[in-house]
C-alpha positions in Angstrom: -38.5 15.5 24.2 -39.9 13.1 26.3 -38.3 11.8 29.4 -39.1 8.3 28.0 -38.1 8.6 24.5 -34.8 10.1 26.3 -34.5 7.1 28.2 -34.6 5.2 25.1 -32.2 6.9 22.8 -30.1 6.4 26.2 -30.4 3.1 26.2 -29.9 3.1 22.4 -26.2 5.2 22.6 -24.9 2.4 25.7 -25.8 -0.4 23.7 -24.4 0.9 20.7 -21.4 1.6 22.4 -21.0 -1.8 24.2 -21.5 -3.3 20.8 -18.4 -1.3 19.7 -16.1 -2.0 22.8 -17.4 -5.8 22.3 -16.1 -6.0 18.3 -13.4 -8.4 17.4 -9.7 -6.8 16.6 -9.5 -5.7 12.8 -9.6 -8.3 9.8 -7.6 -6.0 8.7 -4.8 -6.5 10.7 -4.3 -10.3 10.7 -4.4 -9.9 6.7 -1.8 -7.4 6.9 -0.1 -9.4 8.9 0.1 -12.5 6.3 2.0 -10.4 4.2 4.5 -8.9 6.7 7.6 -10.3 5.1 7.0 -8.7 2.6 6.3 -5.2 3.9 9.3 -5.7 6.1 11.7 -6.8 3.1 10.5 -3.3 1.4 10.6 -1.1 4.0 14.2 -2.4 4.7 15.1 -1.8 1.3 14.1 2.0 1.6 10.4 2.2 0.6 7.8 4.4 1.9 5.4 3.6 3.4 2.9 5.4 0.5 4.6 2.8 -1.6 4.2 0.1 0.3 0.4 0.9 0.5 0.1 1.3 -3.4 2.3 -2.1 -3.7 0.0 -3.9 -1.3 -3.4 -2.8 -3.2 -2.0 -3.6 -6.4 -0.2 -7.0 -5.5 -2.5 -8.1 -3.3 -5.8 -5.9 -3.3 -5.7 -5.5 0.2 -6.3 -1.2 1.1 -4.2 0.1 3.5 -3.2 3.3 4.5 0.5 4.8 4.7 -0.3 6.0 8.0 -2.0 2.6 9.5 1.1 0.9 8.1 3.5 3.2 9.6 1.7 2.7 13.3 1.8 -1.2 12.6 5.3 -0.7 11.8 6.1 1.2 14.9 4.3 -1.1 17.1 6.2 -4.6 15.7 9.4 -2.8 14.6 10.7 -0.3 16.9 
Protein backbone atom coordinates (compact mmCIF):
# COMPACT_ATOMS: atom_id res chain seq x y z
CA UNK A 1 0.00 0.00 0.00
CA UNK A 2 0.76 3.25 -0.78
CA UNK A 3 1.98 5.82 1.70
CA UNK A 4 -0.79 8.04 0.31
CA UNK A 5 -3.66 5.88 0.12
CA UNK A 6 -2.45 5.02 3.85
CA UNK A 7 -2.73 8.51 4.63
CA UNK A 8 -6.15 8.45 3.42
CA UNK A 9 -7.72 5.51 5.06
CA UNK A 10 -5.99 7.38 8.14
CA UNK A 11 -7.77 10.21 7.68
CA UNK A 12 -10.83 8.11 6.86
CA UNK A 13 -10.69 5.93 10.45
CA UNK A 14 -10.12 9.73 12.61
CA UNK A 15 -12.95 11.19 10.95
CA UNK A 16 -15.07 8.25 11.29
CA UNK A 17 -14.27 8.13 14.73
CA UNK A 18 -14.83 11.87 15.55
CA UNK A 19 -18.19 11.42 13.92
CA UNK A 20 -18.89 8.73 16.60
CA UNK A 21 -17.53 10.54 19.73
CA UNK A 22 -19.61 13.67 18.17
CA UNK A 23 -23.18 11.54 18.06
CA UNK A 24 -26.05 12.63 20.17
CA UNK A 25 -26.92 10.34 23.45
CA UNK A 26 -29.39 7.41 22.39
CA UNK A 27 -33.10 8.06 21.18
CA UNK A 28 -33.34 5.19 22.79
CA UNK A 29 -32.88 6.28 26.07
CA UNK A 30 -35.05 9.37 26.38
CA UNK A 31 -38.02 6.97 24.96
CA UNK A 32 -37.19 4.58 27.63
CA UNK A 33 -37.31 7.07 29.77
CA UNK A 34 -41.11 8.25 28.90
CA UNK A 35 -42.15 5.08 30.14
CA UNK A 36 -40.14 4.83 33.38
CA UNK A 37 -43.09 4.69 35.70
CA UNK A 38 -44.00 2.07 34.35
CA UNK A 39 -40.87 0.02 34.31
CA UNK A 40 -40.35 1.13 37.88
CA UNK A 41 -44.00 0.08 39.06
CA UNK A 42 -43.04 -3.55 37.49
CA UNK A 43 -39.87 -4.00 38.63
CA UNK A 44 -41.14 -3.09 42.11
CA UNK A 45 -43.75 -5.53 41.92
CA UNK A 46 -41.11 -8.37 41.20
CA UNK A 47 -40.61 -8.58 37.41
CA UNK A 48 -37.56 -9.34 35.54
CA UNK A 49 -36.16 -7.49 33.75
CA UNK A 50 -36.69 -10.15 30.54
CA UNK A 51 -40.23 -9.39 31.32
CA UNK A 52 -40.14 -6.03 31.40
CA UNK A 53 -38.36 -6.11 27.95
CA UNK A 54 -41.07 -8.36 26.33
CA UNK A 55 -43.86 -6.02 28.14
CA UNK A 56 -42.27 -2.94 26.72
CA UNK A 57 -42.07 -4.38 22.94
CA UNK A 58 -45.47 -5.68 23.17
CA UNK A 59 -47.14 -2.55 24.95
CA UNK A 60 -45.32 -0.15 23.44
CA UNK A 61 -43.13 -1.46 20.45
CA UNK A 62 -40.22 0.07 21.82
CA UNK A 63 -37.03 -2.99 21.76
CA UNK A 64 -35.04 -3.08 24.56
CA UNK A 65 -32.76 -5.42 25.99
CA UNK A 66 -32.97 -7.14 29.65
CA UNK A 67 -29.52 -6.22 30.04
CA UNK A 68 -29.70 -2.37 28.72
CA UNK A 69 -32.70 -2.12 31.09
CA UNK A 70 -30.92 -3.53 33.97
CA UNK A 71 -27.82 -0.97 33.51
CA UNK A 72 -30.50 1.87 33.16
CA UNK A 73 -31.87 0.54 36.23
CA UNK A 74 -28.69 0.47 38.17
CA UNK A 75 -27.71 3.85 37.10
CA UNK A 76 -31.29 5.77 38.23
CA UNK A 77 -32.20 3.20 40.94
CA UNK A 78 -29.42 2.16 43.09
Amino acid sequence: MRDSEFEKLEAMRKGVMENLRSRKKSPRRHLLLSYWGEIKSLKQDGTGFLLISRYLMRAHHLKVSPSYLAKIWKQLEE
